[in-house]
BALOBA-1460 file (C-alpha; in Angstrom, 3 decimals):
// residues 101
<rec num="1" residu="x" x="0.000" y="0.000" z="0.000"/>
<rec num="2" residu="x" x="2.492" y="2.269" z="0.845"/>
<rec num="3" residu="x" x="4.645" y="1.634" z="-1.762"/>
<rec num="4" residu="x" x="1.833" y="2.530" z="-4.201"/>
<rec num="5" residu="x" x="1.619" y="6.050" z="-2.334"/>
<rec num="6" residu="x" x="5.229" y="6.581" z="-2.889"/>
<rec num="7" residu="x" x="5.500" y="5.401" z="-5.612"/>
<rec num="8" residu="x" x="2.335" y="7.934" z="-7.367"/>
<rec num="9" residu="x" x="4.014" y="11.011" z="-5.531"/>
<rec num="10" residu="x" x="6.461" y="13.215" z="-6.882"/>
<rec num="11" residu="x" x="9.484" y="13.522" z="-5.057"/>
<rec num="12" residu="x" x="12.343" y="16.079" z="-4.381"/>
<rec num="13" residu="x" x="15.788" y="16.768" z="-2.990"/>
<rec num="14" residu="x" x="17.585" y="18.195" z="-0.443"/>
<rec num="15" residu="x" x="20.436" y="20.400" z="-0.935"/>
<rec num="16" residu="x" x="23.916" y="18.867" z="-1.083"/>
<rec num="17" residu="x" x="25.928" y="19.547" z="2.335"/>
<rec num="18" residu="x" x="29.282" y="19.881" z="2.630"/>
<rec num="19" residu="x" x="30.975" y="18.635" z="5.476"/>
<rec num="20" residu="x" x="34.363" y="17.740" z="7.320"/>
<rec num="21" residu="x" x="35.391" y="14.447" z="6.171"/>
<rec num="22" residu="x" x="35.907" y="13.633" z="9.889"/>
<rec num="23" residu="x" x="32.147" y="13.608" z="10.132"/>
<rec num="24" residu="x" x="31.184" y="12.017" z="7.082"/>
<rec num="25" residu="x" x="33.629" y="8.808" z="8.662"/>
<rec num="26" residu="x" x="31.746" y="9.218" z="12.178"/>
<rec num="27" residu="x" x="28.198" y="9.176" z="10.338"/>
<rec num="28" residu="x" x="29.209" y="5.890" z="7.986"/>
<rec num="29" residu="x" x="30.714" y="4.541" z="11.026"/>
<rec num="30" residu="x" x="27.197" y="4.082" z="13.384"/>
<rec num="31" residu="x" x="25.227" y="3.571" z="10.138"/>
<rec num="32" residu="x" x="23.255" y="0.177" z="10.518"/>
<rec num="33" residu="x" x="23.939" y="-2.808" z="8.663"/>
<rec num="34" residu="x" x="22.567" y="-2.279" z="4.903"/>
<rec num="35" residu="x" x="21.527" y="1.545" z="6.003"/>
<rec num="36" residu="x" x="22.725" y="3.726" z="3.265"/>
<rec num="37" residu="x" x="24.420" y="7.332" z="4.008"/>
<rec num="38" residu="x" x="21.436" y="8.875" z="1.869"/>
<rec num="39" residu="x" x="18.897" y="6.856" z="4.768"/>
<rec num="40" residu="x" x="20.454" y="8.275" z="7.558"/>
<rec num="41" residu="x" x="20.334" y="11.598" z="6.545"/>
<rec num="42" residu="x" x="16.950" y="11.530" z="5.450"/>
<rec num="43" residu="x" x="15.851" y="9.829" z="8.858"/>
<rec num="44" residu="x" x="17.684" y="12.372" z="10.766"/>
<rec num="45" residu="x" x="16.355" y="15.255" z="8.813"/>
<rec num="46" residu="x" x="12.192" y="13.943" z="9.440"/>
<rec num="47" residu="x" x="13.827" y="13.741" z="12.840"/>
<rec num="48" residu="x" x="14.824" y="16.968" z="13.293"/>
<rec num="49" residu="x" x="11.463" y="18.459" z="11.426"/>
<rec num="50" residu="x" x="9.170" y="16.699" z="13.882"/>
<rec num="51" residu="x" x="11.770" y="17.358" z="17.169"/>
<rec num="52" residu="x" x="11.130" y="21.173" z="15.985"/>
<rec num="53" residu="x" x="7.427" y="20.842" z="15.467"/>
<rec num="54" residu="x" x="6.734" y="19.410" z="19.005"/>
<rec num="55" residu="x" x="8.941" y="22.368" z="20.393"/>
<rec num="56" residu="x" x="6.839" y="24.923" z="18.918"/>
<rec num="57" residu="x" x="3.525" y="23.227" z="19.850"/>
<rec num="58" residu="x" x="5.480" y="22.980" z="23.227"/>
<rec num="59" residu="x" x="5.367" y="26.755" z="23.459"/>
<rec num="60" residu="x" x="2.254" y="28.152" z="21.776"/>
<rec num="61" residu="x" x="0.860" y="26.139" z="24.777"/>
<rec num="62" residu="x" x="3.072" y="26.736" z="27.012"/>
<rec num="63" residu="x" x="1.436" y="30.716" z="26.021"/>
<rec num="64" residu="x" x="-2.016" y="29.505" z="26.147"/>
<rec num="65" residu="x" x="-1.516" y="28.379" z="29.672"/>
<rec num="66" residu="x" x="0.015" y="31.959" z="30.670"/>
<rec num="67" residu="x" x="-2.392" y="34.227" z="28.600"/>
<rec num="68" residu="x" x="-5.115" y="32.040" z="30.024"/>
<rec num="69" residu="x" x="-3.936" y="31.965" z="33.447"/>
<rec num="70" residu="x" x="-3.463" y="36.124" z="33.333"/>
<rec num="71" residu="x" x="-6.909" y="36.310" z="31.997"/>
<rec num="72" residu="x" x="-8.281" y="34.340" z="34.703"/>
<rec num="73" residu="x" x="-5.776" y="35.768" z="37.737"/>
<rec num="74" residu="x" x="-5.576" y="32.245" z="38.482"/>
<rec num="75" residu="x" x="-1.414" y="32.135" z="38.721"/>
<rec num="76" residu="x" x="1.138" y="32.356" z="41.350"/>
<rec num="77" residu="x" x="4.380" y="34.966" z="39.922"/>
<rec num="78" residu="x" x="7.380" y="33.251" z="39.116"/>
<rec num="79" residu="x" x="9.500" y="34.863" z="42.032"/>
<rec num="80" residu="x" x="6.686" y="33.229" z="44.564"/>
<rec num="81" residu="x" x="7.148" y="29.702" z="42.817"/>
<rec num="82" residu="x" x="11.739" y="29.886" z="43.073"/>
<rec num="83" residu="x" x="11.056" y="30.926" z="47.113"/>
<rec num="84" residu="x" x="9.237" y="27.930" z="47.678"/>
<rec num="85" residu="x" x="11.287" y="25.531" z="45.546"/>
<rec num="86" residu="x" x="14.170" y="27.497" z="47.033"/>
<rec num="87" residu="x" x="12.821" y="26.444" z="50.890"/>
<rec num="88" residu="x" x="12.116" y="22.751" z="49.736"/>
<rec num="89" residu="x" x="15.722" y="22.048" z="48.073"/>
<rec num="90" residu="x" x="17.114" y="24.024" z="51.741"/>
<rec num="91" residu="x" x="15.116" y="21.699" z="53.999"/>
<rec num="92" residu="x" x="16.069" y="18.350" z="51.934"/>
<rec num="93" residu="x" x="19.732" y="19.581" z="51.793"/>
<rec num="94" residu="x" x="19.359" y="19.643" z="55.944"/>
<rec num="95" residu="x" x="18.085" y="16.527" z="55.714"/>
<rec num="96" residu="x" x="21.114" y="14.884" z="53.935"/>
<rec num="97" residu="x" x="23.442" y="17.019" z="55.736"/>
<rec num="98" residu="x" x="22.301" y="15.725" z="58.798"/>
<rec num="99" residu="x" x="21.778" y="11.929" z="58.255"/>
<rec num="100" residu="x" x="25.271" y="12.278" z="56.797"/>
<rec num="101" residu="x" x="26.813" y="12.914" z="60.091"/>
């Protein structure tokens, strides 16, 4: 099935990349067995793409969240939230100071 798909679509290339033969030897040397060069980059590119297109879903709701939680007044500053983290690491840092002795 797939194949057919492939096969019916039009495909392109990516740019030629010039690199440091020192890194062209690391890449070929953790390629898997019958994994060409041209498969490896491609994998790591689609990779890459959907690493980046998580992130920025990552922050337009990371965004959401804030503008929401300003709209609402339903949020605790950020200075408020490194004081109390601040106390906690403090108190646990007592803690292993003093079963250490």
């Amino acid at each position: 099935m797939q194949l057919r798909y492939i096969g019916a679509m039009k495909t392109s290339t990516l740019p030629s990349v010039r690199v440091e033969p020192e890194l062209r030897a690391a890449v070929e040397s953790v390629l898997s067995e019958g994994e060409t060069l041209s498969q490896f980059v491609e994998a790591s590119v689609r990779a890459r793409v959907e690493r980046r297109r998580v992130q920025a879903e990552f922050i337009a709701r990371g965004l959401r969240a804030r503008d929401e939680a300003k709209a609402s007044g339903d949020y605790v500053e950020a200075d408020v939230v490194v004081a109390g983290l601040q106390r906690k690491l403090d108190a646990a840092l007592r803690t292993a100071r003093s079963c250490a002795s």
